[in-house]
KELUMMAR-35982 format. One record per residue: residue number from 1; y, x, z of N, C-alpha, C, O, CB in turn. Coordinates in pm, whole numbers, plus 50000, padded with zeros to 5 digits. Glycine has a CB too. Example, Ala and Ser with C-alpha at 12.3 -4.5 7.8 and 13.67 -1.06 7.14 Angstrom:
2
{resi 1	ny 49431	nx 51319	nz 50780	cay 49550	cax 51230	caz 50780	cy 49670	cx 51320	cz 50780	oy 49668	ox 51424	oz 50846	cby 49553	cbx 51131	cbz 50905}
{resi 2	ny 49775	nx 51285	nz 50708	cay 49894	cax 51367	caz 50714	cy 50003	cx 51290	cz 50787	oy 50114	ox 51341	oz 50804	cby 49940	cbx 51408	cbz 50572}
This chain:
47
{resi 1	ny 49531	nx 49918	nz 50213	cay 49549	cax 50053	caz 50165	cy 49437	cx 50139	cz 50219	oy 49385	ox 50116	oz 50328	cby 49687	cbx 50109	cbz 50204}
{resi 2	ny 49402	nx 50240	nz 50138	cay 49322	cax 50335	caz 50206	cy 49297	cx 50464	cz 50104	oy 49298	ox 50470	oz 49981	cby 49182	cbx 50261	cbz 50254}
{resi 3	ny 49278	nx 50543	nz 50185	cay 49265	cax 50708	caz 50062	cy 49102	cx 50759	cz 50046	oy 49001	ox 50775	oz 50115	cby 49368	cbx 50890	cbz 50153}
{resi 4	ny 49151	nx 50771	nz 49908	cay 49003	cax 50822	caz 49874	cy 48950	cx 50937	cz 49912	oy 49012	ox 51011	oz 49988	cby 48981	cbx 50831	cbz 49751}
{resi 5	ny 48809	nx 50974	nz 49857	cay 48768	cax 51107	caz 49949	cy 48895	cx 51224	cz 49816	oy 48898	ox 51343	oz 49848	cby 48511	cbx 51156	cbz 49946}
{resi 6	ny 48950	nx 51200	nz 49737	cay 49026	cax 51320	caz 49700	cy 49188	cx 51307	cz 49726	oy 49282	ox 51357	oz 49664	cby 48997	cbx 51348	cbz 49546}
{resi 7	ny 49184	nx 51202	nz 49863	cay 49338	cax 51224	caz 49860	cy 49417	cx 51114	cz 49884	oy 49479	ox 51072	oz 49982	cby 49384	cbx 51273	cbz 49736}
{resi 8	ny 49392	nx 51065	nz 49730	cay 49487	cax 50961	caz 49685	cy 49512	cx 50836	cz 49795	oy 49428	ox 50772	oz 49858	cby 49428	cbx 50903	cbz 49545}
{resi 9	ny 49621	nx 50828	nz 49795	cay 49634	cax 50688	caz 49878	cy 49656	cx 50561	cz 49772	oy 49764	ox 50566	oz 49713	cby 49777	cbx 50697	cbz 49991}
{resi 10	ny 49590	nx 50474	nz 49746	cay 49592	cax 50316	caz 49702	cy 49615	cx 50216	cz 49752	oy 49542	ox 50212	oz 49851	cby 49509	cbx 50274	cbz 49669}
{resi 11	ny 49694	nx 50095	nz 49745	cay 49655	cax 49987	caz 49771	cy 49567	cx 49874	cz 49686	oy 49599	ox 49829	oz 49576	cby 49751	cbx 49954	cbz 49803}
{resi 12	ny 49431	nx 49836	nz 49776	cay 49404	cax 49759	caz 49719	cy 49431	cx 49618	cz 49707	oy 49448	ox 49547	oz 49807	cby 49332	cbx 49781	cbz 49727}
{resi 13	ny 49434	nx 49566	nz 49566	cay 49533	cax 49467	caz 49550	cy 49464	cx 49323	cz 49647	oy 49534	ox 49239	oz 49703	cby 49556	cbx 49439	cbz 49367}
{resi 14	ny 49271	nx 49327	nz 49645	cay 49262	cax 49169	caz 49646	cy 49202	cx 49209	cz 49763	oy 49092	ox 49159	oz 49788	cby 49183	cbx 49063	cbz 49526}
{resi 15	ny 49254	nx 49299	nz 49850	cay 49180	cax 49296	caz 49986	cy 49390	cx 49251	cz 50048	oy 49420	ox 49169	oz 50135	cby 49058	cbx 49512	cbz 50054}
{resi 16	ny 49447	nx 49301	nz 50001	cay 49571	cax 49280	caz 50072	cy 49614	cx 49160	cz 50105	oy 49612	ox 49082	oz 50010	cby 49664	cbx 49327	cbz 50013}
{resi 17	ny 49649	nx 49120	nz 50196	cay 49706	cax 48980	caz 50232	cy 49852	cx 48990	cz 50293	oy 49888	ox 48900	oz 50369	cby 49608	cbx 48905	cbz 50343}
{resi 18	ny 49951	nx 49110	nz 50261	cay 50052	cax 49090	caz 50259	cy 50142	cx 49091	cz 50394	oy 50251	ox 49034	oz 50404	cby 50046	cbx 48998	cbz 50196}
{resi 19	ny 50076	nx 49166	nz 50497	cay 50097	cax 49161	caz 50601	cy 50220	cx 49297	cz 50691	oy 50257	ox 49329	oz 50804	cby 49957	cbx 49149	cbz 50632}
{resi 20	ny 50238	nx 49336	nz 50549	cay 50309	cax 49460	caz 50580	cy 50310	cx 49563	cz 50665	oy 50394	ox 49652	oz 50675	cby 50394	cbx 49439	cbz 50593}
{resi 21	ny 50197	nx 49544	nz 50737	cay 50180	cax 49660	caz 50814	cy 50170	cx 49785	cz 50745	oy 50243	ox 49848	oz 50821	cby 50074	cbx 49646	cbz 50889}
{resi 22	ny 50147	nx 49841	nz 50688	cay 50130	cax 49947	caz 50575	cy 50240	cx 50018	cz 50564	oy 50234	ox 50141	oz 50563	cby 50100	cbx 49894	cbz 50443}
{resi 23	ny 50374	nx 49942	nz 50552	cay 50466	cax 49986	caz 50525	cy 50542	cx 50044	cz 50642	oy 50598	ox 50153	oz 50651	cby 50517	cbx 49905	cbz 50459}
{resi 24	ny 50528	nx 49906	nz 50767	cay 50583	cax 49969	caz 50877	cy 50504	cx 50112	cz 50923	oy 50567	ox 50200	oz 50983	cby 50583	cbx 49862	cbz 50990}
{resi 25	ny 50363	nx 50128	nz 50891	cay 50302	cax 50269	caz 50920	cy 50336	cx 50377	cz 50863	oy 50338	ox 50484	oz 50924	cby 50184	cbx 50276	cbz 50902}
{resi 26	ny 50376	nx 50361	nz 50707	cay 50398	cax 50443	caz 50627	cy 50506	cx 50506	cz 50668	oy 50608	ox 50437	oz 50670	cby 50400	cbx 50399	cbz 50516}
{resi 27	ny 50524	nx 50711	nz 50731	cay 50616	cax 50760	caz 50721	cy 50721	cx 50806	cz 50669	oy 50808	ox 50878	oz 50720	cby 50599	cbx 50784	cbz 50738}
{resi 28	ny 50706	nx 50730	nz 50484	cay 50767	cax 50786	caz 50368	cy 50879	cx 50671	cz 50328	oy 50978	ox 50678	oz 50255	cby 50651	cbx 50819	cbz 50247}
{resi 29	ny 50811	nx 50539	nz 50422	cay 50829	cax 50375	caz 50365	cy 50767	cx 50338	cz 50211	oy 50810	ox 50256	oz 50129	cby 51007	cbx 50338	cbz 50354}
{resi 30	ny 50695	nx 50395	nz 50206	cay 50618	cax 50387	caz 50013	cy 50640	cx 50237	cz 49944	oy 50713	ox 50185	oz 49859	cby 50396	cbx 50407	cbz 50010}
{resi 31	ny 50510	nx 50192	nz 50052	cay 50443	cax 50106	caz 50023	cy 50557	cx 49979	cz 49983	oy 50644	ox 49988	oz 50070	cby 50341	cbx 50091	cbz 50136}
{resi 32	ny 50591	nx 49875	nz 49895	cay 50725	cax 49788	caz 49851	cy 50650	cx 49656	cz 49890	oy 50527	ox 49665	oz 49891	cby 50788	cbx 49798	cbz 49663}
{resi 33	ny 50701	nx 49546	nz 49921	cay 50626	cax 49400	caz 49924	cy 50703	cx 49341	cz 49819	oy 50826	ox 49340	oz 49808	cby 50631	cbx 49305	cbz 50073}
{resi 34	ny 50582	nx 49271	nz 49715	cay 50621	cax 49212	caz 49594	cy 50581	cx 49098	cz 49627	oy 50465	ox 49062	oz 49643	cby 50573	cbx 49261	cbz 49468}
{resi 35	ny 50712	nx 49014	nz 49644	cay 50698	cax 48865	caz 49701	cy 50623	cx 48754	cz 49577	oy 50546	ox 48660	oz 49598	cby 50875	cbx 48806	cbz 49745}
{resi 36	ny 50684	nx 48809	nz 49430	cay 50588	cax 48719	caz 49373	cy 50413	cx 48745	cz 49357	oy 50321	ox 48666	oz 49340	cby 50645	cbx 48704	cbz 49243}
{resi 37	ny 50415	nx 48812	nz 49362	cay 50278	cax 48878	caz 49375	cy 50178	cx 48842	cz 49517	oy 50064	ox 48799	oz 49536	cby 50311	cbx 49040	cbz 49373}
{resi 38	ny 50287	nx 48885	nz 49596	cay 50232	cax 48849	caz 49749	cy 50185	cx 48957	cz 49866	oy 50177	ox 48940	oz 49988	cby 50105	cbx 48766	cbz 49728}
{resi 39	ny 50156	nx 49075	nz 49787	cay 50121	cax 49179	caz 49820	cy 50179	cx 49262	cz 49815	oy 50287	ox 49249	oz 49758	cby 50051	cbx 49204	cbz 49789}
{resi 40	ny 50142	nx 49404	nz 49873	cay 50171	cax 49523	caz 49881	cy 50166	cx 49604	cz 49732	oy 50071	ox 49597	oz 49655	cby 50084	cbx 49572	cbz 49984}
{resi 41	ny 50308	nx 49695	nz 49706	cay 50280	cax 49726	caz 49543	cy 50355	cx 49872	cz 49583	oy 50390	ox 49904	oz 49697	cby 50371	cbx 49599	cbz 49391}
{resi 42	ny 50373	nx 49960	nz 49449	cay 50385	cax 50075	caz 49495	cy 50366	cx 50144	cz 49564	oy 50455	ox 50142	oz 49649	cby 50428	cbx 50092	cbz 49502}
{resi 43	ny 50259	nx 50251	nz 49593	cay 50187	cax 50330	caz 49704	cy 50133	cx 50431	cz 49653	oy 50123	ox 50544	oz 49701	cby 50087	cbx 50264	cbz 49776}
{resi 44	ny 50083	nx 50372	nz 49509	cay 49993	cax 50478	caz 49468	cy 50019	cx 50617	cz 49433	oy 50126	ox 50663	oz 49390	cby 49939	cbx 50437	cbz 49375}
{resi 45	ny 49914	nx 50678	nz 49454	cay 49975	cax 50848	caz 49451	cy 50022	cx 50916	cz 49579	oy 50043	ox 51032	oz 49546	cby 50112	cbx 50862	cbz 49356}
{resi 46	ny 50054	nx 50901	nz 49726	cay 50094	cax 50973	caz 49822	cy 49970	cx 51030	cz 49819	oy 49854	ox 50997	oz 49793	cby 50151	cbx 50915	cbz 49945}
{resi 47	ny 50030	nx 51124	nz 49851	cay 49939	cax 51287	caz 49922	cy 49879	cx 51246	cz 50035	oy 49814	ox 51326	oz 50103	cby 50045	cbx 51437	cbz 49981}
């Protein structure tokens, strides 16, 4: 995950390896782990 210079917070999909840290950081809990996928999903858009 990381925010751009206007904000946005993203995860990127093929840097992620699924490690969930993101989520445990996240103060909102955003970020979802999509087991078939493998990665981190839903994030996009926090302030």
């Amino acid at each position: 995950m990381h925010k751009r210079e206007d904000g946005f917070v993203v995860v990127d999909e093929d840097v992620c390896i699924g490690c969930r840290y993101c989520h445990m950081a996240c103060p909102y809990g955003a970020p979802q782990y999509n087991a078939a996928k493998g990665h981190m999903t839903k994030c996009d858009g926090c302030p």
